[in-house]
PyMOL Python script that loads the backbone (N, CA, C, O; Angstrom):
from pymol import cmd

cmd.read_pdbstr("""\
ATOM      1  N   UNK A   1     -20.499  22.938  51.450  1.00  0.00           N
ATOM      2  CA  UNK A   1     -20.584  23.633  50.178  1.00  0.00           C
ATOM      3  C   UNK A   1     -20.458  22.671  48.998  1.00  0.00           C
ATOM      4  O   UNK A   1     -21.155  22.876  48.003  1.00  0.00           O
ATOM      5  N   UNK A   2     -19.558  21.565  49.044  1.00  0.00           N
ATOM      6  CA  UNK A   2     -19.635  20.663  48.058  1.00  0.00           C
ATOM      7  C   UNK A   2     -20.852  20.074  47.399  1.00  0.00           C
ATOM      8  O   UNK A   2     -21.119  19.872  46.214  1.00  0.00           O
ATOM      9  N   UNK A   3     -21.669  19.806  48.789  1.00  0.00           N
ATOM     10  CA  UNK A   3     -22.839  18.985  48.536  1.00  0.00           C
ATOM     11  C   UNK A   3     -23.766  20.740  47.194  1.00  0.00           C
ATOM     12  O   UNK A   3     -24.180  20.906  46.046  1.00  0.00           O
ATOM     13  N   UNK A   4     -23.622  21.328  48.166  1.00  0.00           N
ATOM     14  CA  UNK A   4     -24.544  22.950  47.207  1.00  0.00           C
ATOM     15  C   UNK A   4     -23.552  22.729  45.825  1.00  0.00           C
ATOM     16  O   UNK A   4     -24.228  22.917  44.814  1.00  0.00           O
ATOM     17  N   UNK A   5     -22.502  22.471  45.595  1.00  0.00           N
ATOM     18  CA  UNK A   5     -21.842  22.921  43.966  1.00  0.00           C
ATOM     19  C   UNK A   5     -22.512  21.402  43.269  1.00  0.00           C
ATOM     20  O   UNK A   5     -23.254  21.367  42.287  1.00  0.00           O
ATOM     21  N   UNK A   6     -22.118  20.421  43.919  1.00  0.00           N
ATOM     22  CA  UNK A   6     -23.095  18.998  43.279  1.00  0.00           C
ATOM     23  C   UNK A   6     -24.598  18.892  42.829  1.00  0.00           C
ATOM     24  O   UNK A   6     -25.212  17.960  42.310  1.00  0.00           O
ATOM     25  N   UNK A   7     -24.893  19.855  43.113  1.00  0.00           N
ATOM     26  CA  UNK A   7     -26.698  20.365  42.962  1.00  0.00           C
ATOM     27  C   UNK A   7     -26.503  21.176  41.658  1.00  0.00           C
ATOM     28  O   UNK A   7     -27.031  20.892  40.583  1.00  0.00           O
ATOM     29  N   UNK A   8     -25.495  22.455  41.942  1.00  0.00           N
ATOM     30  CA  UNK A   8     -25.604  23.523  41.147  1.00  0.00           C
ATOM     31  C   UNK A   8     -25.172  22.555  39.751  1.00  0.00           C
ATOM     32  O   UNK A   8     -25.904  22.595  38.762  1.00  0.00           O
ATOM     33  N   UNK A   9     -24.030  21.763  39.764  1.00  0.00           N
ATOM     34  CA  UNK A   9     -23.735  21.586  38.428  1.00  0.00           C
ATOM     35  C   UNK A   9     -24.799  21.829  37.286  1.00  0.00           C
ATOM     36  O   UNK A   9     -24.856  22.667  36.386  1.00  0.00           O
ATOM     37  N   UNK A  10     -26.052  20.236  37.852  1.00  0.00           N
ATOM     38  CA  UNK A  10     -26.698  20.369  36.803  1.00  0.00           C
ATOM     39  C   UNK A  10     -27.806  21.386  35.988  1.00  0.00           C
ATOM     40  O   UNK A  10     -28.265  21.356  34.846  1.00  0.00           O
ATOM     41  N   UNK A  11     -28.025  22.397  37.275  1.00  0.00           N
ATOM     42  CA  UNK A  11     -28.924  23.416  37.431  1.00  0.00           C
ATOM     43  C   UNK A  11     -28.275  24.515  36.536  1.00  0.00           C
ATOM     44  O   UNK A  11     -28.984  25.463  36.199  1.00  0.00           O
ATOM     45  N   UNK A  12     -26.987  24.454  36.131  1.00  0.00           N
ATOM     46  CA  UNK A  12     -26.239  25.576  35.318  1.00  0.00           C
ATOM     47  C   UNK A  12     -26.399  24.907  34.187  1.00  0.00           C
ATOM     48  O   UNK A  12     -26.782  25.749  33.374  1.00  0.00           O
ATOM     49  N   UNK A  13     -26.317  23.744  33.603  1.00  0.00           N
ATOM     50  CA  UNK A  13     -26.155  22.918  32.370  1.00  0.00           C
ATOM     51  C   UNK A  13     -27.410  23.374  32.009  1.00  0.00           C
ATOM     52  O   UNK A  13     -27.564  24.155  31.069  1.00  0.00           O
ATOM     53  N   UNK A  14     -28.735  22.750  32.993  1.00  0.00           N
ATOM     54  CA  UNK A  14     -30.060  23.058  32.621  1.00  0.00           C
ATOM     55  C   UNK A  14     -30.165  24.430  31.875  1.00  0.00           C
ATOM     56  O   UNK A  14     -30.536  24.652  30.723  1.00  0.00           O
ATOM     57  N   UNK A  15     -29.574  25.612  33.217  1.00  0.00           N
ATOM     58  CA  UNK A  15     -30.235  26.506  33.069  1.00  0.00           C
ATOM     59  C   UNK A  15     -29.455  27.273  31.271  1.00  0.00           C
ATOM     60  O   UNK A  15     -30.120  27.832  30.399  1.00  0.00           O
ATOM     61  N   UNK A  16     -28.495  27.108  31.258  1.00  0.00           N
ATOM     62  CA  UNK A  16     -28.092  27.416  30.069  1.00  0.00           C
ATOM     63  C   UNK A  16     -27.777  26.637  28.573  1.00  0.00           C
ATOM     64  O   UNK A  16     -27.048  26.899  27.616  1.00  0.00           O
ATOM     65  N   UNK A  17     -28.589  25.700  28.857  1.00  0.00           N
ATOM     66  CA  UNK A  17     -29.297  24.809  27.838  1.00  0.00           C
ATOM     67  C   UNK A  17     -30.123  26.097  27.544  1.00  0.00           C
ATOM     68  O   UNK A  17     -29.781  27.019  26.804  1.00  0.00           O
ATOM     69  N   UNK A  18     -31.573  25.961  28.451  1.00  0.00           N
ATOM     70  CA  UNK A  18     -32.966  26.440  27.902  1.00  0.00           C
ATOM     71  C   UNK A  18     -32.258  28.046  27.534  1.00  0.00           C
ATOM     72  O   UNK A  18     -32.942  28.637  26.698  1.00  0.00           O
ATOM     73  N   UNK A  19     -30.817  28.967  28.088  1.00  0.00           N
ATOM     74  CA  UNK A  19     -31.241  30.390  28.023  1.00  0.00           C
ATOM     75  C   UNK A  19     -29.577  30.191  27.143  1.00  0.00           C
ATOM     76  O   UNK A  19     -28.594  30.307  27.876  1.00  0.00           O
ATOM     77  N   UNK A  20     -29.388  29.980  26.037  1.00  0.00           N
ATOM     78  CA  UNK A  20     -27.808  29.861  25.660  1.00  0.00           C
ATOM     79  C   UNK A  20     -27.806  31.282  24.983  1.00  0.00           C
ATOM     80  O   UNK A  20     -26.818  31.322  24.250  1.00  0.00           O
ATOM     81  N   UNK A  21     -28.558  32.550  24.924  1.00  0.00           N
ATOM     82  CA  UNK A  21     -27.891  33.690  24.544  1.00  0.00           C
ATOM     83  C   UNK A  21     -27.676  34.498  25.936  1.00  0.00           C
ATOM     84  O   UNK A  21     -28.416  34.354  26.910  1.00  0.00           O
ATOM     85  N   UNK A  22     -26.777  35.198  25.899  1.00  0.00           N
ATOM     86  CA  UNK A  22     -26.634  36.275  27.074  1.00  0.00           C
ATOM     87  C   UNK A  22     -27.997  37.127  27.434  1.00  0.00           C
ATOM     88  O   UNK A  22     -28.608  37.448  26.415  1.00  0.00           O
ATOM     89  N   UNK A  23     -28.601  37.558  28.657  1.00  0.00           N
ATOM     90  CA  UNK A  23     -29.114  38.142  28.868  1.00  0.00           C
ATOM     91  C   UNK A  23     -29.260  39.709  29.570  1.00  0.00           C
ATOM     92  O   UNK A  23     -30.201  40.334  30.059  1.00  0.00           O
ATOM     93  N   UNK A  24     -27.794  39.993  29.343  1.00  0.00           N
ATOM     94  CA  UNK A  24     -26.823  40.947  30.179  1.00  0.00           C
ATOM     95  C   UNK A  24     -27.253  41.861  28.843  1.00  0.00           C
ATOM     96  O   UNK A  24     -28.308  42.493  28.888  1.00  0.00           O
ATOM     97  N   UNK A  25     -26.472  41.906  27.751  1.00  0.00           N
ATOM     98  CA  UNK A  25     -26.056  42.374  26.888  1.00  0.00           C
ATOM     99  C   UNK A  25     -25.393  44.082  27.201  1.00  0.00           C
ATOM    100  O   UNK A  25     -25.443  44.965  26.345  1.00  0.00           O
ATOM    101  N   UNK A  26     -24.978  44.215  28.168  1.00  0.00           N
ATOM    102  CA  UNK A  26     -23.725  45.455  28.853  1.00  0.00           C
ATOM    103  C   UNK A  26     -23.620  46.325  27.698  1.00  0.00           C
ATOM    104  O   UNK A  26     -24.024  47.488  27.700  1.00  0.00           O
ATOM    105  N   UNK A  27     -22.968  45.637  26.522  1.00  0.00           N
ATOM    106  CA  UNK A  27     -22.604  46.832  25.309  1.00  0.00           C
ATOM    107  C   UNK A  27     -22.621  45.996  23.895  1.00  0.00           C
ATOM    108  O   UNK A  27     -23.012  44.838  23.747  1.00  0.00           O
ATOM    109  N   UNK A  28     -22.110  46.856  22.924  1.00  0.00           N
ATOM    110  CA  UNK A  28     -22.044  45.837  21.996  1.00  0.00           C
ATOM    111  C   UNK A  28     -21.005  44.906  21.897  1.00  0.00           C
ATOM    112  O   UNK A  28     -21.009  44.056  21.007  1.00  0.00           O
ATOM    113  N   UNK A  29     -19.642  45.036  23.176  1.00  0.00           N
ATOM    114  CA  UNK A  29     -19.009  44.038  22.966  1.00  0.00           C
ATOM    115  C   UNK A  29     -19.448  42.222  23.435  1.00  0.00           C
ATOM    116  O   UNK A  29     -18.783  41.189  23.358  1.00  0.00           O
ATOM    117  N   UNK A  30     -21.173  42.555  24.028  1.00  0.00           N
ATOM    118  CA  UNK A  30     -21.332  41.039  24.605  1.00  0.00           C
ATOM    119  C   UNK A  30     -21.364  40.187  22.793  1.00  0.00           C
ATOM    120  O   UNK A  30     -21.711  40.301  21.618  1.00  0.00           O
ATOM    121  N   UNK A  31     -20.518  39.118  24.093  1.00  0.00           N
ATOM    122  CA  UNK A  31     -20.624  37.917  22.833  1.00  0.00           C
ATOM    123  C   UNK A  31     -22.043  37.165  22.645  1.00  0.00           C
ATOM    124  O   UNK A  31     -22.335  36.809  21.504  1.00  0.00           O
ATOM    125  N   UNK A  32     -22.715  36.969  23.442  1.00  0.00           N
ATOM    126  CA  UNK A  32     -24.497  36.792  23.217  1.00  0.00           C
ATOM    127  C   UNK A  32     -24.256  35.247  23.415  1.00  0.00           C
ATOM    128  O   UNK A  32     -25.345  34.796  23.769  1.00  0.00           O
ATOM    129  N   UNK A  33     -23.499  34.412  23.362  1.00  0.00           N
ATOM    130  CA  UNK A  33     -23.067  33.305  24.219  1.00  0.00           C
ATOM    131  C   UNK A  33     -23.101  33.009  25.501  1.00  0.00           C
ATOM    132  O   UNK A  33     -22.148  33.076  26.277  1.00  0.00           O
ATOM    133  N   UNK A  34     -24.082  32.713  25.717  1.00  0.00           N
ATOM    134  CA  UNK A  34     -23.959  32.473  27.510  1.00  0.00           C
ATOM    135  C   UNK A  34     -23.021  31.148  27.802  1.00  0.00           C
ATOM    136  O   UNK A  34     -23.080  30.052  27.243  1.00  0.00           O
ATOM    137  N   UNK A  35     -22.233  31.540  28.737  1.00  0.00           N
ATOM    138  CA  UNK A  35     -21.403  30.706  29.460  1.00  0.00           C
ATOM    139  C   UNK A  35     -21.597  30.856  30.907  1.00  0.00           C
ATOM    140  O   UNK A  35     -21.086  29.944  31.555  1.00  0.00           O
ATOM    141  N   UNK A  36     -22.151  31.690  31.533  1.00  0.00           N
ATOM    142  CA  UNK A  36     -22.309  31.746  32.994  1.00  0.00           C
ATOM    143  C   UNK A  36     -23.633  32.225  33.412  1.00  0.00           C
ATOM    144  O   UNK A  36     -24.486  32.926  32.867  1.00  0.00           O
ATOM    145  N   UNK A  37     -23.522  31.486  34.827  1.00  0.00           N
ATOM    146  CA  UNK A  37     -25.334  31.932  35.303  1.00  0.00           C
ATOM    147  C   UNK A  37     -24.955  33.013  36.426  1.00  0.00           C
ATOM    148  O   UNK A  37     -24.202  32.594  37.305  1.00  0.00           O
ATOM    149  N   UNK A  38     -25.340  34.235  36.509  1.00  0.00           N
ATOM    150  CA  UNK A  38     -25.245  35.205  37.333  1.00  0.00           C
ATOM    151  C   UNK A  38     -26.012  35.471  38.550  1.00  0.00           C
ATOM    152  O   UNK A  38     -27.000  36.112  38.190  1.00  0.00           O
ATOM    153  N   UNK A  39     -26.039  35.286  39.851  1.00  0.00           N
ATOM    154  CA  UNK A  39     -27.255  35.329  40.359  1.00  0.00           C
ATOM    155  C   UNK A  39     -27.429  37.010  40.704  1.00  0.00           C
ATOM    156  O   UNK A  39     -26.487  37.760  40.960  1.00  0.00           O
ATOM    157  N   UNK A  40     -28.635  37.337  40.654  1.00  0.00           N
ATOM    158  CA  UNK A  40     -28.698  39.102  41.077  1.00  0.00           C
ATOM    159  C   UNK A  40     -28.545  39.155  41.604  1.00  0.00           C
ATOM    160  O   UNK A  40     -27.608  39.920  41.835  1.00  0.00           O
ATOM    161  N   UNK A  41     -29.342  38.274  42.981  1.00  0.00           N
ATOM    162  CA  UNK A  41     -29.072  38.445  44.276  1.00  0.00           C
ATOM    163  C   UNK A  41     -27.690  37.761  44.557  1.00  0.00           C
ATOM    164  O   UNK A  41     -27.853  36.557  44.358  1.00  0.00           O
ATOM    165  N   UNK A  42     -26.388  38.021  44.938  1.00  0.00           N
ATOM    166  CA  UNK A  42     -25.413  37.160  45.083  1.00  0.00           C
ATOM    167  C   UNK A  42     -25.623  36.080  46.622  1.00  0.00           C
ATOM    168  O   UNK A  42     -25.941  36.556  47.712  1.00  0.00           O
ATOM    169  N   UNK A  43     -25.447  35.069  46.454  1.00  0.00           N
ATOM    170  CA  UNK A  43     -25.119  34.238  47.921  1.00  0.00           C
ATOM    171  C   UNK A  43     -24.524  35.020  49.202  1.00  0.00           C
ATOM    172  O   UNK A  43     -24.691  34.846  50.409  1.00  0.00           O
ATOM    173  N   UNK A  44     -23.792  35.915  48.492  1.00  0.00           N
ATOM    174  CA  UNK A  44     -22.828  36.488  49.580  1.00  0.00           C
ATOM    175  C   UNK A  44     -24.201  37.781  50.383  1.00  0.00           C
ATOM    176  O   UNK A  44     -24.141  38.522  51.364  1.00  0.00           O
ATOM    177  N   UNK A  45     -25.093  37.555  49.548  1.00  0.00           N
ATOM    178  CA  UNK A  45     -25.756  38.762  50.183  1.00  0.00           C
ATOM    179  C   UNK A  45     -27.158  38.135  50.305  1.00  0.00           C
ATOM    180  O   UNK A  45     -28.095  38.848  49.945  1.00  0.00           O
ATOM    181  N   UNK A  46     -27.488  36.636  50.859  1.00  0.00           N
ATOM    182  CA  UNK A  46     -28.837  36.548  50.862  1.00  0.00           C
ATOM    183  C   UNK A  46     -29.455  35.529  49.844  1.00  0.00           C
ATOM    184  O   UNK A  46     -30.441  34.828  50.071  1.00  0.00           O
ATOM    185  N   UNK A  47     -28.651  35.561  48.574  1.00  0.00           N
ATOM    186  CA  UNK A  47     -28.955  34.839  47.026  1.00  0.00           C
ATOM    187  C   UNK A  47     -29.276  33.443  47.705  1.00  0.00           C
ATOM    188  O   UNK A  47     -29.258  33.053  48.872  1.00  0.00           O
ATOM    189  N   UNK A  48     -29.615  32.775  46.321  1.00  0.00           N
ATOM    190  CA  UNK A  48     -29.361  31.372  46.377  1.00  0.00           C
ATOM    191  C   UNK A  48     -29.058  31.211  44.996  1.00  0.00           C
ATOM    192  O   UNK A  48     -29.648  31.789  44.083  1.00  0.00           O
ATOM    193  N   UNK A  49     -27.924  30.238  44.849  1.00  0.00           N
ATOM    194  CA  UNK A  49     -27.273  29.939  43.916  1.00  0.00           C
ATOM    195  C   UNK A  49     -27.861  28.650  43.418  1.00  0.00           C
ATOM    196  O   UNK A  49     -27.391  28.279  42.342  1.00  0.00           O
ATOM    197  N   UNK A  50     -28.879  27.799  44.012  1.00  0.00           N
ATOM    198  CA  UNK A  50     -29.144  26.619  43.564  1.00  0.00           C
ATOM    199  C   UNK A  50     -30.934  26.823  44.070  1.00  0.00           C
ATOM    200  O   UNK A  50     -31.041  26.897  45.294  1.00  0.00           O
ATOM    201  N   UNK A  51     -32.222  26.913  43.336  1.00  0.00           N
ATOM    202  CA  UNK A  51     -33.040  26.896  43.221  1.00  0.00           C
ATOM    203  C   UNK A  51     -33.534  27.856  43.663  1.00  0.00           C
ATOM    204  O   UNK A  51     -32.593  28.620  43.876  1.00  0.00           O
ATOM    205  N   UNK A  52     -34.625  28.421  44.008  1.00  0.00           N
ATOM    206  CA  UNK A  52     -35.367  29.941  44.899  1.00  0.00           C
ATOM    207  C   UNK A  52     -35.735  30.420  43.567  1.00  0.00           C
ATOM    208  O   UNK A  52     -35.960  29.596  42.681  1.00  0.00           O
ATOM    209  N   UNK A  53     -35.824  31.812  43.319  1.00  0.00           N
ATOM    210  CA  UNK A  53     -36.517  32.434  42.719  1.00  0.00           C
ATOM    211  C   UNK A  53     -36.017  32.048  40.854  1.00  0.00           C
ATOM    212  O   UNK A  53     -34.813  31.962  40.613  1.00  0.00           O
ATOM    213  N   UNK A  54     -36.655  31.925  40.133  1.00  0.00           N
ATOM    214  CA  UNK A  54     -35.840  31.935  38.991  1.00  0.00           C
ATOM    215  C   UNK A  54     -35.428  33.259  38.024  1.00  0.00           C
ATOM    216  O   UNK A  54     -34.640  33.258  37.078  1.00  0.00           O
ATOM    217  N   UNK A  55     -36.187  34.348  38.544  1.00  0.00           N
ATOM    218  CA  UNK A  55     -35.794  35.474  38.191  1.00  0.00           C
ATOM    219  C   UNK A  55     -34.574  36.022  38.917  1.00  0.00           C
ATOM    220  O   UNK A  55     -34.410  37.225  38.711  1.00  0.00           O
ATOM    221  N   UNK A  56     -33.831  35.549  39.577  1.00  0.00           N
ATOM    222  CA  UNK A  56     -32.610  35.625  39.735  1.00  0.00           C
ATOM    223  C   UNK A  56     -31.331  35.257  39.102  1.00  0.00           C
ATOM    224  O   UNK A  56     -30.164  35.600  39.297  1.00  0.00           O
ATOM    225  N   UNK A  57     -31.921  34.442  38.272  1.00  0.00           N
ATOM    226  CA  UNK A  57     -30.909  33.959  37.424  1.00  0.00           C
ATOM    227  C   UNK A  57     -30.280  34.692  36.355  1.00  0.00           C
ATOM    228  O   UNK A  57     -31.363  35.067  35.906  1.00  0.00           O
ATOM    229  N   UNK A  58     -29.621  35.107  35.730  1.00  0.00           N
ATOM    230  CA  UNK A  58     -29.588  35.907  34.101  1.00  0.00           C
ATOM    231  C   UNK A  58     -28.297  34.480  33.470  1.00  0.00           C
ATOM    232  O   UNK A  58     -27.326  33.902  33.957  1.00  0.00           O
ATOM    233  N   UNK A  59     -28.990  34.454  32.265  1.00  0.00           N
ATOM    234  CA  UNK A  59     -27.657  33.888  31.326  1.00  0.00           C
ATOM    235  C   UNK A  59     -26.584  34.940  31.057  1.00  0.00           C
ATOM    236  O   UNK A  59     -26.852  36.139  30.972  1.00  0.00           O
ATOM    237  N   UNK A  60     -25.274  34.401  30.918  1.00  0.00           N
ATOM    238  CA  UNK A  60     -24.677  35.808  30.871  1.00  0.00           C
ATOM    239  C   UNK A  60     -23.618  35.393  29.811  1.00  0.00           C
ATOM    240  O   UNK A  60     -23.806  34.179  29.720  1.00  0.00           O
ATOM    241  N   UNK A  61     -22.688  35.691  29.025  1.00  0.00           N
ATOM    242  CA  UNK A  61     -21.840  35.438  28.509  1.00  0.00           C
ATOM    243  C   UNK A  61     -20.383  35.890  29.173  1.00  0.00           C
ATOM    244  O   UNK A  61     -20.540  37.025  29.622  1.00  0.00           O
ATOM    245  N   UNK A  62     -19.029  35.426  29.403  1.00  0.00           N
ATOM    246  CA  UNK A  62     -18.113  35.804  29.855  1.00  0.00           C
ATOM    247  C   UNK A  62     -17.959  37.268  30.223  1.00  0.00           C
ATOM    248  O   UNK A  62     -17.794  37.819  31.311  1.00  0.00           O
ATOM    249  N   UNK A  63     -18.063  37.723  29.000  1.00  0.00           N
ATOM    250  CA  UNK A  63     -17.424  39.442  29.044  1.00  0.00           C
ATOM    251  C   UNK A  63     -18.678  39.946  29.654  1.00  0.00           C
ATOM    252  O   UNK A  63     -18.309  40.354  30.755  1.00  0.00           O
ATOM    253  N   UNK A  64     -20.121  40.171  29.541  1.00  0.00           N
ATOM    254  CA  UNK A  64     -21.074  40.744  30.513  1.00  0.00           C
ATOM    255  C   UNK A  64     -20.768  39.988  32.008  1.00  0.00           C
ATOM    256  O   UNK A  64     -20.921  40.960  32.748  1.00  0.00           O
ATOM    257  N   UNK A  65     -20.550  39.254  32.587  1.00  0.00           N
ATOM    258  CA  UNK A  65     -20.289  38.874  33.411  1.00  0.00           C
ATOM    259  C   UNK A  65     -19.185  39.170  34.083  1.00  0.00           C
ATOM    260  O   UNK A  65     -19.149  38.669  35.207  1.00  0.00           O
ATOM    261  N   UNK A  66     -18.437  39.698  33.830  1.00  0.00           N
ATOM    262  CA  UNK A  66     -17.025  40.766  33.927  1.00  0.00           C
ATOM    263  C   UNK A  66     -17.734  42.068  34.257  1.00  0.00           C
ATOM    264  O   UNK A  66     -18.123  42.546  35.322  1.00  0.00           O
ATOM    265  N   UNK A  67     -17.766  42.396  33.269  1.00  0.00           N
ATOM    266  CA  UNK A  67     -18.789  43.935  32.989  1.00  0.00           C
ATOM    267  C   UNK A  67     -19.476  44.268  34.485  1.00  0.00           C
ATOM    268  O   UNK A  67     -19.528  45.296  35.159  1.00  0.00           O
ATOM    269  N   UNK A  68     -20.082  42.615  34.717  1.00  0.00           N
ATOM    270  CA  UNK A  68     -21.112  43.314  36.343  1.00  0.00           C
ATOM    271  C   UNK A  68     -19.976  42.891  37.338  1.00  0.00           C
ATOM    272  O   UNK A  68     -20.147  43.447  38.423  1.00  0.00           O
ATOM    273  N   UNK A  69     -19.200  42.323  37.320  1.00  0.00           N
ATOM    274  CA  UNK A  69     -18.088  41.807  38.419  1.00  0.00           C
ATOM    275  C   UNK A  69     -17.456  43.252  39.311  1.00  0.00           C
ATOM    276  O   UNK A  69     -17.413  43.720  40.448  1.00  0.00           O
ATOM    277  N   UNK A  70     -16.880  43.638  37.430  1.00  0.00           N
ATOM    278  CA  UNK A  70     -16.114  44.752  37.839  1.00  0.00           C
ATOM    279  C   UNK A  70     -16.593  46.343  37.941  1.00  0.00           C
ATOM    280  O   UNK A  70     -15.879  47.262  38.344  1.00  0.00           O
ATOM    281  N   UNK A  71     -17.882  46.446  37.511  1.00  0.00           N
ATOM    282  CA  UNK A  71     -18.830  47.846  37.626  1.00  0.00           C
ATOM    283  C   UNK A  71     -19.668  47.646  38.586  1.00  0.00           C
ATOM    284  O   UNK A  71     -20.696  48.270  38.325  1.00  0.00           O
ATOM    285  N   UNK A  72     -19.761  47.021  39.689  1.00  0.00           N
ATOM    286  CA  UNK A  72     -21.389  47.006  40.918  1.00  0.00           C
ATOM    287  C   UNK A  72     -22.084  48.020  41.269  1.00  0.00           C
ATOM    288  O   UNK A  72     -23.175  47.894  41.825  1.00  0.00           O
ATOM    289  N   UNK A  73     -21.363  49.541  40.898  1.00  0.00           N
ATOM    290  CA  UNK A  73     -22.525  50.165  41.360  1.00  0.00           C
ATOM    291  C   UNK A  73     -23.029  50.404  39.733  1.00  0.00           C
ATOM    292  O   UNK A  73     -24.216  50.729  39.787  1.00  0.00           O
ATOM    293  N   UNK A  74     -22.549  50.360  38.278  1.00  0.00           N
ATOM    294  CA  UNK A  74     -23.364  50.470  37.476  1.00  0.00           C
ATOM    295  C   UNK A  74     -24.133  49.192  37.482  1.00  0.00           C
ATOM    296  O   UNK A  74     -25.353  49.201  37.319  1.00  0.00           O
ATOM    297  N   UNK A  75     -23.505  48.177  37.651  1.00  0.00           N
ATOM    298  CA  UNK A  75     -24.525  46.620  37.462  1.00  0.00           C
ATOM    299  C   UNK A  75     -25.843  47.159  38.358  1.00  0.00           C
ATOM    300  O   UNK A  75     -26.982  47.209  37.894  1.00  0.00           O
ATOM    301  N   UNK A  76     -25.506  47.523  39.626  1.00  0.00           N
ATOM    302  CA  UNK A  76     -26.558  48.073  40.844  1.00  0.00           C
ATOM    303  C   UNK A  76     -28.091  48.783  39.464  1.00  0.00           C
ATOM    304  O   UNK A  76     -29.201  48.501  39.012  1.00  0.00           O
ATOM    305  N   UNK A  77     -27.181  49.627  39.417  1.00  0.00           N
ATOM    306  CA  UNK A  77     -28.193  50.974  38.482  1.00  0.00           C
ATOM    307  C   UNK A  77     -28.917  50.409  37.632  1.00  0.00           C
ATOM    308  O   UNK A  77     -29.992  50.916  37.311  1.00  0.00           O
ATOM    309  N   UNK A  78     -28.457  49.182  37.067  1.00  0.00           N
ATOM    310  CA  UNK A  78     -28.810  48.649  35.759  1.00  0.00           C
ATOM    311  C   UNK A  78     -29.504  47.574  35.790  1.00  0.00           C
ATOM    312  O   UNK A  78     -29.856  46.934  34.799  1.00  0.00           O
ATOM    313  N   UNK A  79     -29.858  47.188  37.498  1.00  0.00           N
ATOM    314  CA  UNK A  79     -30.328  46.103  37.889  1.00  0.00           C
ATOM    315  C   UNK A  79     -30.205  44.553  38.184  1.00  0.00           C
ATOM    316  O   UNK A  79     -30.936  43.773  38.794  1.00  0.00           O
ATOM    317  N   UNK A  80     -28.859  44.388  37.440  1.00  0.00           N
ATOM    318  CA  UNK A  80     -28.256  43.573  36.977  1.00  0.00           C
ATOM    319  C   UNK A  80     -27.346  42.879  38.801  1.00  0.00           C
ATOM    320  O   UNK A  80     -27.077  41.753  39.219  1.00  0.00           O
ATOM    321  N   UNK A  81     -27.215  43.929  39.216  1.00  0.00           N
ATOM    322  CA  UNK A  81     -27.488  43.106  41.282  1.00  0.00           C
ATOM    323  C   UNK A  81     -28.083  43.901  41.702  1.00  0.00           C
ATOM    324  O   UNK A  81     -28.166  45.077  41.350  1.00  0.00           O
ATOM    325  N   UNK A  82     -28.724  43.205  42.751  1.00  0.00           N
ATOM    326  CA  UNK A  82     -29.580  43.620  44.128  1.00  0.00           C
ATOM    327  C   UNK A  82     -29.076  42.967  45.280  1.00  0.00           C
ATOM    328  O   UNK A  82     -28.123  42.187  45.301  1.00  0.00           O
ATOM    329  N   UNK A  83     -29.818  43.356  46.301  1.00  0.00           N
ATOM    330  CA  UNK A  83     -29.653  42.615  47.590  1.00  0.00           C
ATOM    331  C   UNK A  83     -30.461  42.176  48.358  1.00  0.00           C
ATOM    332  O   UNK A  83     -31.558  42.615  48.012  1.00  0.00           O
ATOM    333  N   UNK A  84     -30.572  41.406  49.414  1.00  0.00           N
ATOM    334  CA  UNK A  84     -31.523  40.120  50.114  1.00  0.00           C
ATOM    335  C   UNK A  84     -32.705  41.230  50.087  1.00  0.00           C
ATOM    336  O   UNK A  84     -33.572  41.287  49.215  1.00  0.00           O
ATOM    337  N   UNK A  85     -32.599  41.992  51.059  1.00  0.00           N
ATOM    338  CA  UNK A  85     -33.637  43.190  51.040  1.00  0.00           C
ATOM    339  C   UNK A  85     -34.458  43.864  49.883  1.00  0.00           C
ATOM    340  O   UNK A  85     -35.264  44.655  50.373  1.00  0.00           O
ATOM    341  N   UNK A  86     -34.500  43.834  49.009  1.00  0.00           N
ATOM    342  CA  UNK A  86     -35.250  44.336  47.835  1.00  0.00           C
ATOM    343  C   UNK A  86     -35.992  43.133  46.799  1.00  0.00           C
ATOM    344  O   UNK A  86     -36.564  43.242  45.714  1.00  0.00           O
ATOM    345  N   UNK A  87     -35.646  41.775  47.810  1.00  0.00           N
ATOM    346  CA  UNK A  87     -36.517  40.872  46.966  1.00  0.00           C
ATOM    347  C   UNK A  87     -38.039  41.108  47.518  1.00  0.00           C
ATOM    348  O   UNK A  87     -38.980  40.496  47.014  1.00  0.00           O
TER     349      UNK A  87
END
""", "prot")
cmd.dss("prot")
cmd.show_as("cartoon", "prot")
cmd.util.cbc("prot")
cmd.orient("prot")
């Protein structure tokens, strides 16, 4: 897994260079700051966290990224995760 987070580093820098507003935007409390890369598909279910599709990715800002952590079946509804199967 080390060698996969040594990959990801720069692939998160990249990816939220080119996307630095949130792409979540949950409610009006998102800060529109992206600080985290979300994958839809999670690793735990199939994802890839370091290259594959790039529409998997969303910029997210802290608090939307919470928002889908802690709501999965609204994140589900809202599209915001999926699973290996529906790619």
């Amino acid at each position: 897994m080390e060698e996969i987070y040594k990959e990801r580093r720069p692939f998160v820098i990249e990816f939220l260079a080119n996307n630095p507003r949130c792409q979540i935007f949950w409610d009006p409390s998102c800060t529109h700051k992206a600080v985290d890369v979300h994958e839809v598909i999670a690793r735990g279910v199939g994802g890839d966290i370091v290259g594959g599709d790039i529409d998997n990715y969303r910029a997210a800002c802290r608090y939307c990224h919470t928002m889908i952590t802690n709501n999965p079946k609204e994140a589900e509804e809202r599209g915001f995760i999926k699973w290996s199967w529906d790619k």
